[in-house]
N, C-alpha and C positions, 0 to 999 in steps of 0.2 A: 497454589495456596488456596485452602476450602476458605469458604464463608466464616467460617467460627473464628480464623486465626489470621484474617487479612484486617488490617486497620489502616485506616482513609488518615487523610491528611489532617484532619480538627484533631481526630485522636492523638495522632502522632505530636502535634502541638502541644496538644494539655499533656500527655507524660512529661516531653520538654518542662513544659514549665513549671511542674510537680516536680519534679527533678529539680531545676533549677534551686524553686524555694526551698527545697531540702535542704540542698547547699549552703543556702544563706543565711539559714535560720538554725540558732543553736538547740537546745534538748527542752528550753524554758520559751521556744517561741518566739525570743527576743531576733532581732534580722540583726545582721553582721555580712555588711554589704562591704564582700571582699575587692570587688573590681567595678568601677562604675563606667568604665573604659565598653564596656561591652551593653550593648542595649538594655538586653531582655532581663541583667541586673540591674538596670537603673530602670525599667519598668516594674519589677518584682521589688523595687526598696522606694518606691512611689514617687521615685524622683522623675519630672517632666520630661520627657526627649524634647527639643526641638523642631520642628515640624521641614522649617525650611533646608534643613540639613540632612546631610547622611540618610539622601531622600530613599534610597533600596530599602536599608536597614527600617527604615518609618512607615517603607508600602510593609514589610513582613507582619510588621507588630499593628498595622490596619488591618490586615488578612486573619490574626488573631480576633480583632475587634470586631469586623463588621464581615459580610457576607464580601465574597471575592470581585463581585461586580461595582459594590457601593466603596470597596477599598480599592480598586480600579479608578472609579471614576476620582475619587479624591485622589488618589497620586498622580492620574493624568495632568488635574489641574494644578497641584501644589507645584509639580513640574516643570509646568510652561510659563509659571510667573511666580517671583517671591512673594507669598500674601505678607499682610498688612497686621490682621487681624484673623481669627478662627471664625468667625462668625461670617465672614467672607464667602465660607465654602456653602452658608445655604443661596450661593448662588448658581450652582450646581445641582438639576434637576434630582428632584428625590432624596436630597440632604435638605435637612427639615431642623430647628432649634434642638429638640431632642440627641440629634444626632451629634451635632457641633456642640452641645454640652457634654455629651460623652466622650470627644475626642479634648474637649477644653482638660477634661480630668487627667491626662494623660502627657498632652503636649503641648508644649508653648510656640510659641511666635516667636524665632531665633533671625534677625537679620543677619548679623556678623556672624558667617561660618569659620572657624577654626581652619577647617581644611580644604 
């Protein structure tokens, strides 16, 4: 595969999720959020994920969000203990208020997991 027609892994994401919203969204724009069962439509219809849950599925949609090392180091730590709070995670070198606002906009603080 030459250089012109090889696409990295961000890229491949954003088609994903150009895709996705295609999907969800009718000819006027409006979102018609068929399945909320599945992540990356409850992040495309602005609905929160849970942070402490379905912890794979929450590192994939970090690795969208933030660079692969700082979405590393967040699911190490979401992993080895159920946080409290988001704001928790700037206890985790190089997660800074900025950043756990950005993750606040996306996902909640879920104690009781479903599964």
């Amino acid at each position: 595969m030459n250089s012109d027609t090889k696409i990295n892994r961000g890229n491949f994401i954003l088609i994903i999720l150009v895709s996705a919203y295609t999907i969800i969204t009718n000819e006027w724009g409006e979102k018609k959020c068929p399945s909320k069962e599945n992540l990356i439509f409850k992040f495309l219809c602005g609905e929160k994920i849970p942070i402490n849950c379905q912890r794979e599925e929450v590192f994939d949609m970090l690795k969208i969000l933030f660079k692969e090392s700082q979405a590393q180091k967040i699911y190490e730590y979401i992993s080895s203990i159920q946080i409290d709070d988001i704001k928790e995670l700037e206890k985790i070198k190089g997660i800074g208020p900025k950043t756990t606002a950005k993750i606040n906009q996306f996902f909640i603080v879920e104690r009781n997991c479903s599964e």
